[in-house]
C-alpha positions as a Markdown table, in Angstrom:
| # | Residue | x | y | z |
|---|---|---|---|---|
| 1 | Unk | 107.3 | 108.3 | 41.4 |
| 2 | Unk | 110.1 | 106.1 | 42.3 |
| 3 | Unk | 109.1 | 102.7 | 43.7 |
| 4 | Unk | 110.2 | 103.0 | 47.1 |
| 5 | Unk | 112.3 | 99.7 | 47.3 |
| 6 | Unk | 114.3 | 101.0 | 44.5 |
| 7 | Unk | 117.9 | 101.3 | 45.6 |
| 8 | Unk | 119.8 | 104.1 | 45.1 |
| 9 | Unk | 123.8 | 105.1 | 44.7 |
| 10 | Unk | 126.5 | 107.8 | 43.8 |
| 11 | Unk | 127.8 | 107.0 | 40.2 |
| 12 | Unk | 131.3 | 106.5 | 41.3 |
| 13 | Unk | 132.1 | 108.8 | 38.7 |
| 14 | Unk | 131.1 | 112.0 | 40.4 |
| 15 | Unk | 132.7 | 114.0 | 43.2 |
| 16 | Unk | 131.1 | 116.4 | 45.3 |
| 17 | Unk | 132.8 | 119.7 | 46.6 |
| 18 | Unk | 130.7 | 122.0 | 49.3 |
| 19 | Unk | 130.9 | 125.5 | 48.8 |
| 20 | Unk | 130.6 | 128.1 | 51.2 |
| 21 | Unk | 127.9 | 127.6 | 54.2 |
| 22 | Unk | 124.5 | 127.7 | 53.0 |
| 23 | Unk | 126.1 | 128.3 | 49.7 |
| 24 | Unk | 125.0 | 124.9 | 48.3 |
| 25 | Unk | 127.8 | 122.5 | 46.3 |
| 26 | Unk | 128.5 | 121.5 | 42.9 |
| 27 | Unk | 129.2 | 118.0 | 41.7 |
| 28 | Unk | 131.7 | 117.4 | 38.7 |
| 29 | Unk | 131.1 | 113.8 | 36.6 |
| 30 | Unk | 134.6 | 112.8 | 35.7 |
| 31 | Unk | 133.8 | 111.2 | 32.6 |
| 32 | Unk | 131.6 | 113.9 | 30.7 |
| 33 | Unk | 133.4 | 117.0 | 32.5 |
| 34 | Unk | 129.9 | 118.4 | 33.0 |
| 35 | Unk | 129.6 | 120.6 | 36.3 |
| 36 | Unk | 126.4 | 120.5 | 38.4 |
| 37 | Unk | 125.2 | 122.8 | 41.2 |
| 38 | Unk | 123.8 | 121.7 | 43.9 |
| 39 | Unk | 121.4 | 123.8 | 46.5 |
| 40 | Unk | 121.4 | 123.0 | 50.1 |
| 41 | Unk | 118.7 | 120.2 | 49.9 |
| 42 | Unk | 120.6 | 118.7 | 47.5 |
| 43 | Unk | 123.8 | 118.3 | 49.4 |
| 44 | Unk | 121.6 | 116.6 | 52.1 |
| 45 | Unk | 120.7 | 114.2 | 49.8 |
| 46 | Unk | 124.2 | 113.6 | 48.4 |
| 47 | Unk | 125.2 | 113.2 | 51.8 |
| 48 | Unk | 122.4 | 111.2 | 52.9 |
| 49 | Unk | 123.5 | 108.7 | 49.3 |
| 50 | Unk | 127.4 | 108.5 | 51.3 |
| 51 | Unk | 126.1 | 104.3 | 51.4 |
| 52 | Unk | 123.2 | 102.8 | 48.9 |
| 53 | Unk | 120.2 | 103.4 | 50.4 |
| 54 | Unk | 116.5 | 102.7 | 49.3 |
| 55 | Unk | 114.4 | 105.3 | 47.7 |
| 56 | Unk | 112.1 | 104.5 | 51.2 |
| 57 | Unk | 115.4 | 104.9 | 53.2 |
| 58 | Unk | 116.5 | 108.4 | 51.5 |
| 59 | Unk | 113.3 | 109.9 | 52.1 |
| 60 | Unk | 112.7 | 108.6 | 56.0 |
| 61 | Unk | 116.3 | 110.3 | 56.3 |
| 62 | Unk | 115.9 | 113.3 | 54.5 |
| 63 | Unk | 112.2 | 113.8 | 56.5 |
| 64 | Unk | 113.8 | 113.1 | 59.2 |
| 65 | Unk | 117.0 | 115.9 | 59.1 |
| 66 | Unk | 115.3 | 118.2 | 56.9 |
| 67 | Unk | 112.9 | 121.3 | 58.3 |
| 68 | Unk | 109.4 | 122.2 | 57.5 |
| 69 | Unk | 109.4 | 119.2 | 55.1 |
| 70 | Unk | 106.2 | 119.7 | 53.0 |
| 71 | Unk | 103.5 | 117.1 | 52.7 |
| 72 | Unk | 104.7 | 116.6 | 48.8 |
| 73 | Unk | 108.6 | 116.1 | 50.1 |
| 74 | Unk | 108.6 | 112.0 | 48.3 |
| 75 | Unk | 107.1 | 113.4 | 45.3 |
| 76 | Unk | 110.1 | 116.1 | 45.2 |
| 77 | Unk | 112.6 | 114.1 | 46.1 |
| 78 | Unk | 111.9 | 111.6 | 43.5 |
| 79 | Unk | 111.7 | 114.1 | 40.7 |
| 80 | Unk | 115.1 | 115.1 | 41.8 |
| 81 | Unk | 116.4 | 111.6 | 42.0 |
| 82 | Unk | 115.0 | 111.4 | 38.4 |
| 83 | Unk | 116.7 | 114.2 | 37.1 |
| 84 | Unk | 120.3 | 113.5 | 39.1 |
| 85 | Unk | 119.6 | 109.4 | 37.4 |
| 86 | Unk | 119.0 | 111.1 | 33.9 |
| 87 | Unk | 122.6 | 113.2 | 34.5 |
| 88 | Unk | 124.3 | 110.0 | 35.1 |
| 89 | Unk | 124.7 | 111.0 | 38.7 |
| 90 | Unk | 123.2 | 108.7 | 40.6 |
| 91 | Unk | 122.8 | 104.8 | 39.8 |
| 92 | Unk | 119.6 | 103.3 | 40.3 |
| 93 | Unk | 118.8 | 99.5 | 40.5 |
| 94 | Unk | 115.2 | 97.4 | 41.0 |
């Protein structure tokens, strides 16, 4: 799991488009070409990454706007953060 004062940002090498409602988004890294979809939980978290947060930060927010959150929600979230890091997505630091 992600240390929770780990802090967290965009690659600046990504954009984000939103697709229709409840349709989720896709993300496009500029350097590798590579498109990735996005569901609607993942959007909130793009969103929620607009300014570097903490890993502590991202998941009082995403608790915090998120419904039915389930009891495992940090352990999920920090897989996902793991696996948008490993895509060179997201830039994490400390």
């Amino acid at each position: 799991m992600i240390d929770p004062t780990t802090e967290i940002r965009r690659n600046p090498d990504v954009v984000f488009r939103s697709l229709e409602e409840e349709q989720g988004g896709v993300l496009l890294h500029l350097q590798s070409g590579a498109y990735h979809g996005l569901n609607d939980f993942g959007c909130l978290v793009w969103r929620l990454l607009e300014q570097e947060r903490t890993f502590q930060s991202l998941a009082d927010a995403v608790r915090a706007e998120a419904e039915d959150v389930p009891d495992s929600a940090d352990e999920e979230l920090s897989a996902f953060v793991e696996q948008l890091r490993e895509r060179d997505l997201l830039v994490t630091s400390g």
